[in-house]
C-alpha positions as CSV (number, residue, x, y, z in Angstrom):
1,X,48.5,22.5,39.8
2,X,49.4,25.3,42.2
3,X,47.2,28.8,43.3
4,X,48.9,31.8,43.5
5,X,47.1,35.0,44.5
6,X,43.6,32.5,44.5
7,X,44.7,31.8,40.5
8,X,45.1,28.4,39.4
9,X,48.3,28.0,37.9
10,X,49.4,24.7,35.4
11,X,52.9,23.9,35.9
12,X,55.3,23.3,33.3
13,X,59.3,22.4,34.0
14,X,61.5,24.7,32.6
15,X,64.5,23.8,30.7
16,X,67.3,25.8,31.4
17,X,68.4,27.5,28.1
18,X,65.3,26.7,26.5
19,X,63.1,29.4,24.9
20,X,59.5,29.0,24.8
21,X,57.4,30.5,22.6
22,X,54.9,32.6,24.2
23,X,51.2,31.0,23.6
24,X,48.3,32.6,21.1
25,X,46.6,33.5,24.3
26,X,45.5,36.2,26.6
27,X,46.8,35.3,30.0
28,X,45.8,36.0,33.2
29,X,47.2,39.0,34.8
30,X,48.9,38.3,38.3
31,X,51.6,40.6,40.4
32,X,53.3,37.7,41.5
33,X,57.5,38.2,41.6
34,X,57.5,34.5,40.0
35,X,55.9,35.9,36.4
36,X,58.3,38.8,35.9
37,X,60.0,38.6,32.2
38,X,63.4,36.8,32.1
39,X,66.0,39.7,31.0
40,X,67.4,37.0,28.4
41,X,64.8,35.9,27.1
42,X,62.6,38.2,26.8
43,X,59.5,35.7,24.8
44,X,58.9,33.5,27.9
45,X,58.2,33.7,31.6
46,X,60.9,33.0,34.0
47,X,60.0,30.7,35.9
48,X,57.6,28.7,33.0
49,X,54.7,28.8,34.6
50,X,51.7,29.4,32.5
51,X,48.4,30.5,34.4
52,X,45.5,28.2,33.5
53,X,43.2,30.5,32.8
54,X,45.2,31.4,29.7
55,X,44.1,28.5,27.6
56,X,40.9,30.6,26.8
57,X,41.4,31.5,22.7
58,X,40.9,34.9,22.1
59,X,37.7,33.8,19.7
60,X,36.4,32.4,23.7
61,X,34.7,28.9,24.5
62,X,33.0,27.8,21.8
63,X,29.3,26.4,22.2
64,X,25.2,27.0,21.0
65,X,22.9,28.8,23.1
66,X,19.6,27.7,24.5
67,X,17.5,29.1,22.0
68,X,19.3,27.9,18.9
69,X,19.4,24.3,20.8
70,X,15.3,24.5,21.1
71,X,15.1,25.9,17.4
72,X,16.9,22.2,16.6
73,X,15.2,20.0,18.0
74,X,12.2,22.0,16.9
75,X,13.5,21.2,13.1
76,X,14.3,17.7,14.0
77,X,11.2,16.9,15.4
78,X,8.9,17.6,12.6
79,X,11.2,16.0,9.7
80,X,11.3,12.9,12.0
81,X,7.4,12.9,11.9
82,X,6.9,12.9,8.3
83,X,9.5,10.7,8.0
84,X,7.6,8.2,10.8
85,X,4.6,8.9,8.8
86,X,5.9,7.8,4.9
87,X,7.2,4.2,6.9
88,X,3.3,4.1,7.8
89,X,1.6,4.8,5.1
90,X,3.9,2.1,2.9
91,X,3.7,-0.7,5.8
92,X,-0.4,-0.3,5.8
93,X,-0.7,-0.7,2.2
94,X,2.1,-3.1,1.7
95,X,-0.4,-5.9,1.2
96,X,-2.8,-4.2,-1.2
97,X,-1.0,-5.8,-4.4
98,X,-1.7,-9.2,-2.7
99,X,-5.2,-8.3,-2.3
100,X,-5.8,-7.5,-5.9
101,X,-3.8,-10.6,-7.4
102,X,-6.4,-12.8,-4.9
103,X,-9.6,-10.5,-6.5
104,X,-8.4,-11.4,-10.0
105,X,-8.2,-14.8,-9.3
106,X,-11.1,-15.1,-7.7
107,X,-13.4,-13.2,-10.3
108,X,-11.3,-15.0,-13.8
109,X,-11.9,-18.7,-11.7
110,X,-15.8,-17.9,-11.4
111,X,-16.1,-16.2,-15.7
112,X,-14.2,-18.9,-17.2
113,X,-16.5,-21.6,-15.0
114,X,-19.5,-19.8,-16.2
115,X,-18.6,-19.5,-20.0
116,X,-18.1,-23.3,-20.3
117,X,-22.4,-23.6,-19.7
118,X,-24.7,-23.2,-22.1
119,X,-26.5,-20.2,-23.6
120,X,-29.5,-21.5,-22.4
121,X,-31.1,-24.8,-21.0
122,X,-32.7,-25.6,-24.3
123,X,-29.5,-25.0,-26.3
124,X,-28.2,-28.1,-28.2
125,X,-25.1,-29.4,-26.5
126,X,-23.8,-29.9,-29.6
127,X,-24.4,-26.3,-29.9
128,X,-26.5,-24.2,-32.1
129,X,-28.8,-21.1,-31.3
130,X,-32.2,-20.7,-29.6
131,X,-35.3,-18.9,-30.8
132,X,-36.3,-15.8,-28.8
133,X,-38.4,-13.1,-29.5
134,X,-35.6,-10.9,-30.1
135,X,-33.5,-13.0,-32.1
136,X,-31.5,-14.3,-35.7
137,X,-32.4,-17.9,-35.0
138,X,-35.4,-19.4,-35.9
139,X,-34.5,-23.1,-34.2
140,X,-38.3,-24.0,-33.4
141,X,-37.2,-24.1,-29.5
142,X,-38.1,-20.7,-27.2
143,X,-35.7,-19.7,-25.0
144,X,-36.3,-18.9,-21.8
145,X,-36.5,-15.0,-20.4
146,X,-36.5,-15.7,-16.5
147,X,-32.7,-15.9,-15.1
148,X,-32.7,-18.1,-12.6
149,X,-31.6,-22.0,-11.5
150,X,-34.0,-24.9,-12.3
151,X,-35.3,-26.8,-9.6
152,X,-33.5,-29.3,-8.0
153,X,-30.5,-27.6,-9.2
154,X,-27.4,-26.4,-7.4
155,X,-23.8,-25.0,-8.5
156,X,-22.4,-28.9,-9.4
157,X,-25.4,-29.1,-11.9
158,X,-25.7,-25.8,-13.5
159,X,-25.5,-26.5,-17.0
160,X,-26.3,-22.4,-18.5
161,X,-25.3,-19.3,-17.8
162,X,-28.9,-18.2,-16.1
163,X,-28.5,-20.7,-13.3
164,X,-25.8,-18.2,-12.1
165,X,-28.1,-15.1,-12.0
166,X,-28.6,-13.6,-8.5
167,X,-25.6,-16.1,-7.0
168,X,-23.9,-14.2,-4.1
169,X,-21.3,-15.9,-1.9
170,X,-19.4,-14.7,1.2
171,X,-16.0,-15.7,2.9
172,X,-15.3,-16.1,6.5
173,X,-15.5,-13.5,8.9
174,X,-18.4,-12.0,5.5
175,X,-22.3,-11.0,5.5
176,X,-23.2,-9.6,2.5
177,X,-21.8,-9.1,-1.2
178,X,-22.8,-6.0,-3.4
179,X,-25.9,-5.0,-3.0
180,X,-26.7,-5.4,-7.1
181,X,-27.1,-8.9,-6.2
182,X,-30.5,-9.3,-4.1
183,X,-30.5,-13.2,-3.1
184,X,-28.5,-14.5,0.7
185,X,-25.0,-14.6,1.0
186,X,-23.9,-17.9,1.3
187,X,-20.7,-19.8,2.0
188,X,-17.8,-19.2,-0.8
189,X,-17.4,-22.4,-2.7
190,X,-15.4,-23.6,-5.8
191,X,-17.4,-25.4,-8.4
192,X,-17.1,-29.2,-7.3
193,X,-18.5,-27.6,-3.7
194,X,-15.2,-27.6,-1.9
195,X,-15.3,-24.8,0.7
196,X,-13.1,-22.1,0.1
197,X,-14.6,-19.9,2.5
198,X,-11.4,-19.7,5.1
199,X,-8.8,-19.3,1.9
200,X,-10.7,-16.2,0.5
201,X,-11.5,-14.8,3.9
202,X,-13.2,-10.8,3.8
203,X,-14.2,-11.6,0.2
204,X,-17.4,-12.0,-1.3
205,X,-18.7,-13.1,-5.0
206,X,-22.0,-11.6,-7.2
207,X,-22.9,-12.9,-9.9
208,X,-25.4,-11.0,-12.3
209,X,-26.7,-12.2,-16.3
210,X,-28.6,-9.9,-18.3
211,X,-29.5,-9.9,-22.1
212,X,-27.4,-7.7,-23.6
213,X,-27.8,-7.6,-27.6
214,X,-28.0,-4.1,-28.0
215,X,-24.6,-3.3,-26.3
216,X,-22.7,-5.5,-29.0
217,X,-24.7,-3.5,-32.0
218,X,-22.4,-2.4,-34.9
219,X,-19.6,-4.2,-33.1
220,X,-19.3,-7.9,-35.4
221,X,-16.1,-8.0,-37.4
222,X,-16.4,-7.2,-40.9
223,X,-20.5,-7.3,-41.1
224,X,-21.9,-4.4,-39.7
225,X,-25.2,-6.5,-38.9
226,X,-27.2,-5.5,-36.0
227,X,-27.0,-8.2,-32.5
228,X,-30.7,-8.6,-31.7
229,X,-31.7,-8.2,-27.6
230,X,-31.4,-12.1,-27.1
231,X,-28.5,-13.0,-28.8
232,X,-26.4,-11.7,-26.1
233,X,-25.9,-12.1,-22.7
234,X,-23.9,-9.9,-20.8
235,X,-22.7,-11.8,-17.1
236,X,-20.9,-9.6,-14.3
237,X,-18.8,-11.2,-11.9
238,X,-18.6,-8.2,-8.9
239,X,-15.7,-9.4,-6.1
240,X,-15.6,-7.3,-3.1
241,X,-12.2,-7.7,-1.1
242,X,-11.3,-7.3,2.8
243,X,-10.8,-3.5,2.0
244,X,-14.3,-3.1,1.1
245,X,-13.3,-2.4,-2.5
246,X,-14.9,-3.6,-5.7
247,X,-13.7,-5.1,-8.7
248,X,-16.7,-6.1,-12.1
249,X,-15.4,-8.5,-14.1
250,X,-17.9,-9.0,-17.2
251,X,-18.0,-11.7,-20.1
252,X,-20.8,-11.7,-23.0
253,X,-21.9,-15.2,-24.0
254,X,-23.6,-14.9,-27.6
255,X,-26.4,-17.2,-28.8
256,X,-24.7,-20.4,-30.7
């Protein structure tokens, strides 16, 4: 590097003989004796020095202003959000399918325990209807209208469907089920009593049995005939999960 005239200069050997080809640049002006043109050769400086400031391309130094810069990052910014956002809104929902299998299995576990009782506690256990007012069967026995548990009996010794009426369970961390069902929330249990309370934690269990004849009428293959009130009974199995969402799984038990 050398300064001529307060111009940096790059130095470049010359080659006696040698033609170089003059650059695709502008360069620097300078009245320095050393940058006269060579009388033979008549495309290159005599002395092959080339100033530095002659490296600038005629198009000039390439680059992005301040504005377009902000403008970027502006864009950037706000696809990056939404971006951010989708990855949140999938990770917070991730276990809702996991939620739902456990409500299913929960609600099926508590319908198919319940359909294995009896219509009533009269009924045979043989099987075989019971006489209601509203009803086909003419058995001699009346069955009872109030939906509730016998005395003295608790879930291992239900024996028909209306001993479930009104039964509400809760799992840890759990106060209350739906309100449909109007009895105390107590702790979640399986059927031989086991507590289960911890493995179904956030969900709670309602249990609800109503006659429900009149919603089968017009509805029995082939026949056409007409379910009386009492011949039906329609039970409702309401889980509410740790989202606080609810899921009604419902069964009808006939009178046989």
């Amino acid at each position: 590097m050398r300064i001529i005239n307060n111009t940096k200069l790059t130095v470049i050997p010359a080659q006696a003989g040698v033609q170089l080809e003059k650059p695709n640049v502008i360069p620097c002006k300078t009245t320095n004796k050393n940058y006269k043109k060579n009388s033979r050769h008549k495309n290159s400086y005599s002395n092959a020095w080339i100033p530095a400031c002659a490296r600038m391309t005629k198009r000039g130094v390439l680059g992005v202003t301040l504005i377009e810069m902000v403008i970027f990052i502006a864009i950037v910014s706000v696809a990056f959000t939404g971006i951010i956002m989708v990855f949140i809104n999938t990770g917070k929902h991730s276990a809702d399918p996991l939620v739902k299998i456990r409500t299913i299995e929960l609600g099926q576990s508590f319908l198919e325990e319940i359909l294995l009782k009896k219509y009533d506690e009269d009924s045979p256990v043989t099987g075989g209807c019971i006489d209601y007012a509203s009803s086909r069967c003419s058995s001699g026995k009346n069955g009872s209208t109030t939906f509730q548990a016998e005395a003295g009996e608790a879930r291992g010794t239900y024996d028909d469907v209306d001993d479930y009426h009104n039964l509400e369970y809760c799992g840890l961390n759990t106060t209350a089920g739906d309100p449909s069902c109007t009895g105390s929330c107590t702790t979640l249990v399986n059927e031989s009593g086991g507590d289960i309370s911890n493995e179904y934690s956030g969900y709670s269990v309602c249990v609800r049995v109503s006659f429900a004849g009149n919603e089968l009428n017009n509805v029995s293959p082939g026949t056409g005939t007409t379910v009386l009130a009492n011949d039906a009974k329609r039970i409702d199995v309401i889980i509410t999960d740790p989202l606080s969402s609810s899921m009604t799984f419902t069964t009808y038990k006939l009178n046989f």
